[in-house]
C-alpha positions as CSV (number, residue, x, y, z in Angstrom):
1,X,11.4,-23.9,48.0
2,X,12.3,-22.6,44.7
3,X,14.8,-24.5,42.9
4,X,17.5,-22.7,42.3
5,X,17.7,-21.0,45.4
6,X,17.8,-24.0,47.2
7,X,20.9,-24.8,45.1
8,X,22.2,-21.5,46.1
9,X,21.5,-21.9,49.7
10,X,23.1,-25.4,49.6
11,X,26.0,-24.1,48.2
12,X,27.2,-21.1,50.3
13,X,25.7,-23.1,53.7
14,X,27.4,-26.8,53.0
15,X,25.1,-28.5,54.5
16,X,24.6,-26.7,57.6
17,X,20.8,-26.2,58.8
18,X,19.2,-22.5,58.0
19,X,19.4,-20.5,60.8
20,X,15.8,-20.2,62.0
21,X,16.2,-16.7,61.7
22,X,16.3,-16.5,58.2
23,X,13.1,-19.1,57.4
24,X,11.3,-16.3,56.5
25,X,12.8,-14.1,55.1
26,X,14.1,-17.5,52.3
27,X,10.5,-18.4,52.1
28,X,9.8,-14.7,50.8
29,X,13.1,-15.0,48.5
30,X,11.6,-18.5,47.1
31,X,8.2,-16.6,46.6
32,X,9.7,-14.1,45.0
33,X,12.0,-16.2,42.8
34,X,8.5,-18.4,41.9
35,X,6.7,-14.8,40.9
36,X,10.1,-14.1,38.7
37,X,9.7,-17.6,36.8
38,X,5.4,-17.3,36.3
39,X,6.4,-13.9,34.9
40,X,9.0,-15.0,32.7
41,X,6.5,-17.8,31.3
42,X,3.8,-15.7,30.6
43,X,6.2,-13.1,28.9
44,X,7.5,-15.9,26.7
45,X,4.1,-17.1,26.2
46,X,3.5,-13.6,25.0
47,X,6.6,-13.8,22.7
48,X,5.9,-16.6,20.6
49,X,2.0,-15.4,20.3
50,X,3.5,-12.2,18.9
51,X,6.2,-14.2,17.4
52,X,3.3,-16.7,15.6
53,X,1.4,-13.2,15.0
54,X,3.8,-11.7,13.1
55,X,4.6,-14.4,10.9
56,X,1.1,-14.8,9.7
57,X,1.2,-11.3,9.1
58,X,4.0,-11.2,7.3
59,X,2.8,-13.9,4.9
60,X,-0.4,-11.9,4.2
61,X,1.5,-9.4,3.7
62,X,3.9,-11.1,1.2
63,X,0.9,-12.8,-0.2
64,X,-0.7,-8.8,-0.8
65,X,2.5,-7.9,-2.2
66,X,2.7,-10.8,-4.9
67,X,-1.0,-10.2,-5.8
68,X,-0.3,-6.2,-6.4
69,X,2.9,-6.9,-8.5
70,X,0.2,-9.6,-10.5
71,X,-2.4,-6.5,-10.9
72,X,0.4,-4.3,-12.1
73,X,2.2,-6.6,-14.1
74,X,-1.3,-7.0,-15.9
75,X,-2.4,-3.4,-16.1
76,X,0.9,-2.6,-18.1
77,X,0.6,-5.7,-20.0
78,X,-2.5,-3.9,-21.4
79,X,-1.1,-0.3,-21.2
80,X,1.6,-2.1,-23.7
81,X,-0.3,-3.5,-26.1
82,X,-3.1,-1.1,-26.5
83,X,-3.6,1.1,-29.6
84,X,-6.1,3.0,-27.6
85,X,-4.7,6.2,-25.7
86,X,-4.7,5.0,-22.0
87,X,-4.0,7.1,-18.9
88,X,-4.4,7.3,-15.1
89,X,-5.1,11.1,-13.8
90,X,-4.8,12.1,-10.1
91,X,-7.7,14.3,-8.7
92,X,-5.3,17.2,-9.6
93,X,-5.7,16.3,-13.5
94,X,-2.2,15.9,-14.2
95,X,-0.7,12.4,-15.8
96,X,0.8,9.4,-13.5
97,X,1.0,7.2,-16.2
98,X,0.1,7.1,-20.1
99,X,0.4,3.8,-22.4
100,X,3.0,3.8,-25.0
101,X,0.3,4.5,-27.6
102,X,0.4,8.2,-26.8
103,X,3.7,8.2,-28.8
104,X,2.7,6.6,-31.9
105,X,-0.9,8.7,-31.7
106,X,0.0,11.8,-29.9
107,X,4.0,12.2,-31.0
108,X,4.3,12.5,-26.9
109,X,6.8,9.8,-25.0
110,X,4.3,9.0,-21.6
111,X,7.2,9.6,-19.2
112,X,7.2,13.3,-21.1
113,X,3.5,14.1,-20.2
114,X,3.9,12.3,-16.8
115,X,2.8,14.9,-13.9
116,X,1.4,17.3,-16.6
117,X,-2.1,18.8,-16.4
118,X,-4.3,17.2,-18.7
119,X,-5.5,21.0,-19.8
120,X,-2.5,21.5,-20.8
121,X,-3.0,19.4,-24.2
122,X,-6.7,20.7,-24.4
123,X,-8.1,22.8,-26.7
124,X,-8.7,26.0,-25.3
125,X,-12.1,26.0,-26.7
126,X,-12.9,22.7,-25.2
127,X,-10.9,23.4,-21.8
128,X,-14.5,24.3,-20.0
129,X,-16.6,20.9,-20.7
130,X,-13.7,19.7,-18.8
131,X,-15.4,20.6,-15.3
132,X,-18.7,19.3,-16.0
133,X,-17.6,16.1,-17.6
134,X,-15.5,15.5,-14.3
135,X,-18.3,15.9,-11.9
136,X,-20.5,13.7,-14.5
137,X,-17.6,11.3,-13.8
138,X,-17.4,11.5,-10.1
139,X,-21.4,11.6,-9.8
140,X,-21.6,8.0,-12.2
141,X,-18.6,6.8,-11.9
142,X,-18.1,6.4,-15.5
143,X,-18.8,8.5,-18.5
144,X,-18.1,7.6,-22.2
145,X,-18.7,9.5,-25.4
146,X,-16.7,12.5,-24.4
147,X,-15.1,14.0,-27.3
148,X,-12.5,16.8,-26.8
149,X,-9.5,18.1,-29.2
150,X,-6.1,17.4,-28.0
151,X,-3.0,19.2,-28.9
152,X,-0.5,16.6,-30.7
153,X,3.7,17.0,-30.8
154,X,3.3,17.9,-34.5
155,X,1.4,21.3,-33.8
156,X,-1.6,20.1,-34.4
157,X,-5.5,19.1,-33.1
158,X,-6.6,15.6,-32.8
159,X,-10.2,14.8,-31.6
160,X,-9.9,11.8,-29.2
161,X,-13.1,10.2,-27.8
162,X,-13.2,9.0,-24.1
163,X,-14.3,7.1,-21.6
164,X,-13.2,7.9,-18.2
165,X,-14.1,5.8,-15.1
166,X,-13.3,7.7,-11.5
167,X,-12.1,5.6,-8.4
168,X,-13.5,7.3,-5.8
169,X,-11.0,5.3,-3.1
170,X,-7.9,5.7,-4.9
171,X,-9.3,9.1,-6.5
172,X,-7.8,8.4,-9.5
173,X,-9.2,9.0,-13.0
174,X,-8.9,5.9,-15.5
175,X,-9.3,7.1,-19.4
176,X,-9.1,5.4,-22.6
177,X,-9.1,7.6,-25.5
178,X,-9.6,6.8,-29.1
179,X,-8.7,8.9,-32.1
180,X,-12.3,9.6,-34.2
């Protein structure tokens, strides 16, 4: 008999013998009370293996986090310190980020040109080697040796040489220009 209904049983019948009447239907109460507790194991047993589960996934992903925030840290180490014009282009060809450089080479503060279209600073007369280049790009991967004019803060053209490297995961253009 199951524990605690034997204590139960003891209690509210003082000592008195179970009517044989009621045998059965306590032995399907005790079974039932046994099913109750095998349950209850197995659910905890459950719990802590999603409990455990969790944890290790939340330390991957912790560990993930801290390795991203490296990577960037890094990247804008070098987008800092580069003399080089550096940006990152979405598919859509406008500017999610640009390296301080673009001010001291371009006139242009990055968070000015951020979301802009790249054609936007193109010469008009260069704007259509812009297409082909790109698919050069996506078809390689990389491309270098591109030379188009860009349109500067002071009014003016500058010729920049690139080389652009696509991500095809991320689809995300990668380009370091340099003023010829």
């Amino acid at each position: 008999m199951h524990p605690l209904l034997a204590r139960q049983l003891q209690r509210y019948l003082k000592g008195t013998e179970v009517p044989e009447a009621f045998t059965q239907l306590i032995s399907a109460v005790s079974e039932a009370y046994q099913a109750a507790d095998d349950e209850r194991a197995l659910l905890d047993r459950a719990l802590t293996e999603s409990s455990n589960e969790l944890w290790e996934r939340n330390a991957a992903l912790l560990l993930d986090m801290a390795c991203r925030e490296r990577a960037e840290s890094e990247r804008d180490a070098f987008f800092r310190t580069s003399a080089d014009l550096l940006c990152i282009v979405d598919e859509r060809l406008r500017f999610v980020q640009l390296s301080p450089s673009w001010t001291s080479a371009m006139g242009f503060a990055p968070d000015t040109l951020t979301g802009a279209e790249v054609v936007s600073l193109v010469h008009p007369d260069d704007a259509a080697l812009i297409a082909p280049m790109l698919a050069r790009t996506r078809e390689s991967l990389h491309v270098s040796d591109f030379e188009l004019r860009f349109h500067n803060q002071a009014g003016g053209w500058r010729w920049l040489s690139w080389a652009i490297t696509w991500d095809p995961h991320r689809k995300l253009y990668f380009g370091i220009g340099r003023d010829i």
